[in-house]
N, C-alpha and C positions, 0 to 999 in steps of 0.2 A: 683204655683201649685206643689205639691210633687211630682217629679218623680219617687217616688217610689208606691205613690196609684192604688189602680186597675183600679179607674173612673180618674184618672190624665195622669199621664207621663206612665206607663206600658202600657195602651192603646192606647193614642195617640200619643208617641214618639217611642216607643217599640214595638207596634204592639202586643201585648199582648194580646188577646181578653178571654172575659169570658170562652168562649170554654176551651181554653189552661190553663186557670184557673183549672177549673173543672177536666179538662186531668192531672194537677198534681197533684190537691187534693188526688185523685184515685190513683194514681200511688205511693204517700207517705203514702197514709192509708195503702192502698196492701201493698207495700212493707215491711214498720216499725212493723205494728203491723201485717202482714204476718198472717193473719184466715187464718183454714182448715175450709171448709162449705164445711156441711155436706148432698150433694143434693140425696137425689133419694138412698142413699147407696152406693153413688160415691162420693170419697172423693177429695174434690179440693181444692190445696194451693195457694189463693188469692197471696202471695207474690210470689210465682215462674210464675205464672200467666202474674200476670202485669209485671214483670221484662222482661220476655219473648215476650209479647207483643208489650213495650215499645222499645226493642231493635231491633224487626222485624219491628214496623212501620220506626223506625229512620235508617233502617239498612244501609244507606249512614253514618249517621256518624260513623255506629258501623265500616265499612269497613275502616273510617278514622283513626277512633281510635287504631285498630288495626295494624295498620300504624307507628305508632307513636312511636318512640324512645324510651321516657320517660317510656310508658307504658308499653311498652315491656321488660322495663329492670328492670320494677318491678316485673310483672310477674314471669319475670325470677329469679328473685330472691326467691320472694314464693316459688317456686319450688324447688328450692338448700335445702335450710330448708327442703323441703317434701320427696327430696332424699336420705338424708342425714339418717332423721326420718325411712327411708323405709330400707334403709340398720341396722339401730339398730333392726328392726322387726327382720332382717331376721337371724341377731345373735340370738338374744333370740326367738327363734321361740314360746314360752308357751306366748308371751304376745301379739301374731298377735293380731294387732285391726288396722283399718283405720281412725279412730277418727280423727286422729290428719290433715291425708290429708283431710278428710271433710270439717276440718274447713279451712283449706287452699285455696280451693278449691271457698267455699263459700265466702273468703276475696275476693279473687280473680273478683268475679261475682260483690260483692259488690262498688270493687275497678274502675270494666267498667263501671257499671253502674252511677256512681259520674262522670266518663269522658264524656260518652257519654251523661248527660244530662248538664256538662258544655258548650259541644260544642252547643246544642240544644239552647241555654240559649247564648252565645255566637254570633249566629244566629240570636238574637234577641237584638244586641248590648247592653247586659247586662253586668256591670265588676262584679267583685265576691263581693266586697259588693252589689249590686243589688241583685246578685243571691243568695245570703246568707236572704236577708231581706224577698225575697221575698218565700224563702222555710221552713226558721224561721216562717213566717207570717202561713203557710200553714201546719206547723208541729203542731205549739200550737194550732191553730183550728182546727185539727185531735184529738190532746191529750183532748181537751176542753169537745168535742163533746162526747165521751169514757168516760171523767169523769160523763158527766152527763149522760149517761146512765148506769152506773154504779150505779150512786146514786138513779136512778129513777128504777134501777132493785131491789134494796134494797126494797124500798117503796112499789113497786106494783110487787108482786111475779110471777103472770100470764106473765106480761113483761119478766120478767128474766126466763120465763120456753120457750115464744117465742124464746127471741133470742138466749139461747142455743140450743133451738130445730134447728138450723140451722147450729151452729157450733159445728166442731168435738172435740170430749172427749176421748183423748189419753186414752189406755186401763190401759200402765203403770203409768199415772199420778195418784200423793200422793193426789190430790186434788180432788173432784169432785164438781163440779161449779154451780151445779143444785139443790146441796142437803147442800154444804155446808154454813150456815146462814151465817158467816162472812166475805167469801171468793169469791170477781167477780172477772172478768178480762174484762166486758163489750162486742167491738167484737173486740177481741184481739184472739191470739193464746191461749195465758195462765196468768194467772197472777202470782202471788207469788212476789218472789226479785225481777227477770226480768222484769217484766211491771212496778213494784214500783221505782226500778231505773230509769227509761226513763220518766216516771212522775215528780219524784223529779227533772230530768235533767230540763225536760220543765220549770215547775219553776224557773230555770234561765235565761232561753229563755228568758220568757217574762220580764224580771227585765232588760234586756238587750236592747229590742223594744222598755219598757217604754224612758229608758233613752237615746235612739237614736231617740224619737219621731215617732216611726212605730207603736203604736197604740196609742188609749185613754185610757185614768185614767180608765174610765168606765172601760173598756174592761178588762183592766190589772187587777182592782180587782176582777172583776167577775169571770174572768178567774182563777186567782189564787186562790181564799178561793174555788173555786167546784173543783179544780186539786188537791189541800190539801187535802180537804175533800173525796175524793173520793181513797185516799191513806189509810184510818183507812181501808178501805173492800178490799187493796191491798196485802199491806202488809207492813213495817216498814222500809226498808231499804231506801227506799222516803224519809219519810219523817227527815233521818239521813241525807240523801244525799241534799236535799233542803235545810236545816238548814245550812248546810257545805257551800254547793255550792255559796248560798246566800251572804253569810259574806267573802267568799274568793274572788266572782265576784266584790265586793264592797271594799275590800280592792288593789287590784290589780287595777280598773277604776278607782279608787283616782289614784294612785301611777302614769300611765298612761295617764291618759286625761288631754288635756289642762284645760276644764271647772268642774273645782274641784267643788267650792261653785254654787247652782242654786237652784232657788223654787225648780223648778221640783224633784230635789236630797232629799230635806228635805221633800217634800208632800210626798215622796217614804219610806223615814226612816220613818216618823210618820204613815203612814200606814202599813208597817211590823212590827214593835212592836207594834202597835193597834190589828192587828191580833195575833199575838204569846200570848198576854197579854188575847186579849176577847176569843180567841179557846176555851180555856177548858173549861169555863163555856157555852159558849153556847154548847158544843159537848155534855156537861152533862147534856142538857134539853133535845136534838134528841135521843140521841144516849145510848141505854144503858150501865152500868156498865162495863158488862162483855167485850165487845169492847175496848172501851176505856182501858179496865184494858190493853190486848192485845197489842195494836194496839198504845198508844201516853202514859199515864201516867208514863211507868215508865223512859222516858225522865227527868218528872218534879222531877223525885226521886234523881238526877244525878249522879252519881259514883255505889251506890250502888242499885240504879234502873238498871243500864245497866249490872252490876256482876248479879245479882239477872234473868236479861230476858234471858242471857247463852251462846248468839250469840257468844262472844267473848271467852270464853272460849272454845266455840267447833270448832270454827277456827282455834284457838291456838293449840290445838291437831293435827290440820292436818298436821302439818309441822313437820312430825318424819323425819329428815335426816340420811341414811345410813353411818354407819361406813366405807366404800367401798370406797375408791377415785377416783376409774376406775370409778365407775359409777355414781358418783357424778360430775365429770368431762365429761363424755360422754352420760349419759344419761341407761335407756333400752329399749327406744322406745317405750311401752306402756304409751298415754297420761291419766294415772287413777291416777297420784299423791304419788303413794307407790312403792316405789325403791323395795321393797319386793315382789310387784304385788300381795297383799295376799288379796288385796281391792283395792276399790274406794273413792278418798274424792271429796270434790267440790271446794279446794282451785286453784283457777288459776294458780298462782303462782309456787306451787307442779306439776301442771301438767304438766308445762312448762319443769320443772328441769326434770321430768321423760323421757318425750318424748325425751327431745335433750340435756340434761343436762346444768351443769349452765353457763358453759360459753357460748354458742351457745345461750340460753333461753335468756342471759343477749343481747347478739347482735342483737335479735331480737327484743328485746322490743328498743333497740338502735334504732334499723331501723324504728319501729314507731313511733319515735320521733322525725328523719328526715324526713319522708315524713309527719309529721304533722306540721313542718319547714315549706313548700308550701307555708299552708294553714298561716300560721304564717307573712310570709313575703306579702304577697297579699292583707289582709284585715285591717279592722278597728276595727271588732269585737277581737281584741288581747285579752282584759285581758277574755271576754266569751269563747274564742279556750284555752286560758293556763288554765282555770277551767274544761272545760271539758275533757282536759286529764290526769288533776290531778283527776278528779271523776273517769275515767276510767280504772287509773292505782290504785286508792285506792281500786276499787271494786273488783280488780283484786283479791284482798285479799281472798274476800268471794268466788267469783266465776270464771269461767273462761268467763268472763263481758266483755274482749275485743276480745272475737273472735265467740261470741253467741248473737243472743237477738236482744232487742230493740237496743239500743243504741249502740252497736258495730254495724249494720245497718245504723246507722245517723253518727258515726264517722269514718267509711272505706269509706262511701260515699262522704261524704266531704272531705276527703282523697284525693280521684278521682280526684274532683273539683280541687281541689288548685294543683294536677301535672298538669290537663290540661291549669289552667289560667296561670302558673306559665309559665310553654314550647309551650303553643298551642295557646296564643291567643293575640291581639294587644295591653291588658291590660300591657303584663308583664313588656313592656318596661317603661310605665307611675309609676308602680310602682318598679321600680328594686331596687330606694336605700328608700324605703319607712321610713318617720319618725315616731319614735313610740310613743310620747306624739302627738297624733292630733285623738282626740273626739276616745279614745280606748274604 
C-alpha cells in the first residue's frame, strides 16, 4: 500500500482524515492564489483570511514556533534588511515608500506560516518528503481545477461574468477580466505573468509526481495539456517557463537519481514531444488566430519570434545603472528600480539595487539561497527544489517574482518547511548527511 495515498498510508498510518484533506486544499487555494471576493461591497482577501484562520486554529503551534531559534533568527534577520532600507528612506526623504517593508513583512507571514504547517504536518508523523508529496499532490489539483475553469470561462461567457461577479477587480489594474476576450485568471487574484508563472511552475510539479509515482499517467496528462492550455488566456511567461523548467528538471533528475533508464522515464519523453509536436495544430482548430498569434506562435518563430514579441527588449531597458557609486553601492531606498527615482520599472533585480544597493541586494538573495539549503539537505525532490529556484531567480529578471505572487507564496512557504524539519523535528537527524544520487 502507498504510504503516501489518501485511501492508503496518510489515513491509516498517518491519521490523515479526508477532513484534513479538504482543510488543506482550502488553506493552499486561499493562500496561493490569494482572491479578493467581492461579497455585499465588502471586500475580502481569501489569502489573508485563511492564513489567519489557519494560524489561530493551530495557535499552539504558532506559540511553538515562535519559540524557536531557527525562526527567530530569520526573522530577525528580515528585519536588519528592512532597517537598514528604513534608514536609506530617511536620507533621501523625496523617495518615502514602504514597499519594500511590505514585502518583507509579507516574507515573513509566508515564512511562519511554512513553519507552523511543518509542525502540523509533523504531528502527524509526516518527514518532508511526505509533506512535500502530499502539498505538491494538493497544489497541482488547486492549479488543475483554475485551469479548467479558465478554459470553461473562455467557452461559456455567462460562467466567466459569474465568477468575476464575485471576485474583486483592482481599480488600478491594466487588465479588466470581465471584458477582456483573451485575458482570465479563473478564481485567482489576477492573472497576467504572475498566475502564468506559477502555472508554468506546476508544470513541473507534476513531471516530478509522475516520475516519483505520486500520480497516474491519466492524471499527469490530463493535468498537464488543460494547465498548458489554459496559459494561451494567461499569459506567455508559462508557457517560457514550463518549456525551461521542464528540460532543466529532466536534465538535473538524470544527473541525480539513481534510476536513470525506466519505461516510466520514456512513456514521459514520448508524451512531452507528442504534445509540443500535436499543440499547434490542434490549438489552431479551438483557438483562433489572433490568440495564438499572442499567446504561443511566436516561440515556433525562435530568435526572431522572441525579438519581434519585445518582452526582452523592454527588460533590457530597465536596467539603466547610475554613474553614482555612493549609490550604487548603498542603495536610495526607494524600491522602484530608478537610482534617479524619476520612475518605476518592474525588473526585480533593479529594484533590489535601488532599495539596498548592490552589495547588500547581492547578500540577500545569498540568504535565499541558504535558507533554500534546508529545504535542499532534507528532501528527495533535489533536482524539483534546484529548478525551482533557478525559475525564481530567472523571473527575477522580469519582476520582482520572489517576493510577490503566486510562486514567491509556495517558495518562502516551503522555506518555512525545510528550517522547521531541518531544527524542529525527529526527521533531521535521519537525514543529517543525506546522499544525493537516491531516486532525486
Amino acid at each position: 500500500m502507498d504510504v503516501d495515498s489518501f485511501r492508503g498510508g496518510l489515513r491509516y498510518i498517518h491519521g490523515v482524515t479526508y477532513r484534513n484533506i479538504i482543510m488543506l486544499t482550502l488553506l493552499l487555494y486561499l493562500y496561493l492564489l490569494s482572491p479578493y471576493f467581492d461579497v455585499g461591497g465588502m471586500l475580502i482577501h481569501g489569502g489573508m483570511i485563511a492564513t489567519f484562520l489557519f494560524l489561530i486554529v493551530q495557535y499552539r503551534l504558532l506559540i511553538n514556533s515562535l519559540q524557536q531559534v531557527s525562526l527567530l533568527i530569520t526573522l530577525i534577520g528580515l528585519c536588519l534588511f528592512c532597517l537598514y532600507n528604513l534608514i536609506l528612506i530617511i536620507v533621501y526623504m523625496e523617495a518615502f515608500s514602504t514597499s519594500f517593508q511590505n514585502y518583507m513583512i509579507q516574507v515573513g507571514v509566508y515564512i511562519l506560516l511554512g513553519f507552523v504547517l511543518a509542525l502540523y504536518l509533523i504531528d502527524k508523523a509526516l518527514d518532508l518528503d511526505q509533506a512535500l508529496t502530499l502539498c505538491f499532490r494538493l497544489i497541482t489539483f488547486v492549479v488543475f481545477i483554475n485551469a479548467i475553469i479558465i478554459l470553461v470561462e473562455y467557452h461559456f461567457p455567462p460562467f466567466r461574468q459569474l465568477v468575476e461577479s464575485v471576485l474583486y477587480q483592482q481599480e488600478n489594474s491594466n487588465i479588466n477580466y470581465l471584458t477582456r476576450e483573451y485575458r482570465l485568471r479563473g478564481i485567482a487574484s489576477g492573472g497576467a505573468a504572475n498566475l502564468s508563472l506559477f502555472h508554468g511552475m506546476v508544470l513541473v510539479l507534476l513531471q516530478a509526481l509522475y516520475i516519483k509515482r505520486k500520480i497516474s499517467f491519466l492524471y499527469f496528462i490530463v493535468a498537464s495539456v488543460t494547465i498548458f492550455t489554459s496559459l494561451l488566456f494567461i499569459g506567455r511567461t508559462g508557457i517560457v517557463v514550463g518549456f525551461i523548467g521542464i528540460v532543466l528538471f529532466h536534465l538535473f533528475n538524470l544527473m541525480l537519481s539513481q534510476h536513470q533508464a525506466s519505461l516510466r522515464r520514456i512513456i514521459l519523453y514520448i508524451s512531452i514531444s507528442a504534445i509540443v509536436v500535436i499543440a499547434p495544430p490542434m490549438f489552431a482548430i479551438f483557438f483562433p488566430d489572433s490568440l495564438l498569434g499572442y499567446s504561443i506562435s511566436f516561440l515556433y518563430e525562435g530568435a526572431d519570434g522572441i525579438r519581434q514579441e519585445g518582452t526582452v527588449t523592454t527588460v533590457a531597458s530597465m536596467f539603466d545603472m547610475t554613474a553614482h557609486w555612493t549609490k550604487l553601492v548603498f542603495g536610495v531606498g526607494a524600491h522602484g528600480g530608478d537610482f534617479s527615482l524619476q520612475r518605476h520599472v518592474d525588473a526585480g533585480y533593479m529594484r533590489m539595487f535601488t532599495a539596498l544597493g548592490i552589495p547588500l541586494a547581492v547578500l540577500f538573495y545569498l540568504l535565499i539561497g541558504y535558507l533554500a539549503r534546508f529545504v535542499l539537505m532534507m528532501t528527495h525532490y533535489k533536482s524539483l527544489w534546484i529548478v525551482i529556484m533557478i525559475i525564481m531567480f530567472i523571473a527575477e529578471i522580469k519582476e520582482p517574482f520572489i517576493f510577490k505572487g503566486y510562486s514567491a507564496r509556495l517558495m518562502w512557504m516551503l522555506i518555512g518547511m525545510g528550517i522547521c524539519y531541518t531544527f524542529c523535528s525527529p526527521f533531521s537527524d535521519e537525514k543529517a548527511q543525506p546522499t544525493l544520487k537516491k531516486d532525486a
